[in-house]
Each structure stands twice: as C-alpha cells, then as structure tokens.
N, C-alpha and C positions, 0 to 999 in steps of 0.2 A: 752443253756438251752431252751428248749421249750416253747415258748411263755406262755403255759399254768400252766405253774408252776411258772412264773414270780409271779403272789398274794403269793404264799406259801411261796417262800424265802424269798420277803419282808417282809411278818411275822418274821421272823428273824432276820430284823433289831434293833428295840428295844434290843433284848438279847443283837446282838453284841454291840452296842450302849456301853450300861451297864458294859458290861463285860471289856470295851476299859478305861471306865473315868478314875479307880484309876490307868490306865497306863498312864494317859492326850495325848490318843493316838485319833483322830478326823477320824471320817469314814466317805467316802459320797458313795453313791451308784448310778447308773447310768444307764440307756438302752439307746442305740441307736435309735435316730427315722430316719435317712436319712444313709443307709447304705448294702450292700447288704447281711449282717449277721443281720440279725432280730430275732437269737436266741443267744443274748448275753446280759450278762450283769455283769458290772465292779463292786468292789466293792474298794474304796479306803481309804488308812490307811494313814493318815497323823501324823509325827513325826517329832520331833523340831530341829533334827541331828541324824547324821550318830550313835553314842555313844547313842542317845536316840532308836533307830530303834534299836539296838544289844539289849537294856538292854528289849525292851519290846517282842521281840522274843522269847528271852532267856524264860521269863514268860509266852508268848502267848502258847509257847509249852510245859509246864510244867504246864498249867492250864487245868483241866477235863472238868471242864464244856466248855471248850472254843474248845477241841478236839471235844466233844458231839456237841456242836452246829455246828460244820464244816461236822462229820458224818450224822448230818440234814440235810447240804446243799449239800451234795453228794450224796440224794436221788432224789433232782430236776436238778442238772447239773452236768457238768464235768468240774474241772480245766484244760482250755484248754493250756493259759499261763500267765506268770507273771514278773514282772519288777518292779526294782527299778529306781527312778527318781531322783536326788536332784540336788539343784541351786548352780552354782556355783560364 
C-alpha cells in the first residue's frame, strides 16, 4: 500500500475492531519501520484455535458489512499475501 493511504485504512480499524468482538476474534495491525518494503502493512487476526479460526471465517465471509469494509480496503492496497500461524 502506498505510504499515502496508510491514515485511510487505519480509519478502518475501529469498524474492523467492532465487527471482530462478538467473534472474540483480536486484531492488531502493523507497518514496518526497518525494512526494505516501506509500502506495507499487516493486519492480524488473533483466534483462541484452530475450530475457533473455521467457525469465525465461516461468519467473516458471510458477513456484508465485513465484505464492505475489505472492498474499502481494496481501494488503498492490494492483498499481496497471507498466512496462517499457530503454536504448537
């Protein structure tokens, strides 16, 4: 994403925020400051298990506003890529 539209999509933190609780699903969001991609930025979805991560997918994409607010952020960046992480 363009440096420049880093303010914009933060704006969109709050919605996503909101839109995550009654999934009890934890977002943090993130920009690189030491790095040679200076036009990125993470956003991450934290989930209690693997069964919690299906069941709030399942809902993430079956929610409008939650679709709406990602066609927002597809106006400041491009999903370059993505991954899942858990502890084992």
């Amino acid at each position: 994403m363009p440096r420049k539209n880093l303010s914009k999509a933060m704006e969109l933190a709050p919605q996503l925020d909101e839109l995550m609780k009654p999934m009890d699903v934890g977002i943090g969001i993130g920009v690189p400051l030491l790095t040679d991609d200076q036009e990125m930025m993470g956003v991450i979805y934290r989930f209690n298990s693997m069964e919690h991560w299906g069941e709030s997918v399942d809902q993430m994409l079956e929610n409008e506003s939650f679709a709406n607010l990602i066609n927002s952020a597809n106006e400041f960046g491009t999903l370059r890529n993505s991954r899942l992480m858990t502890v084992v």
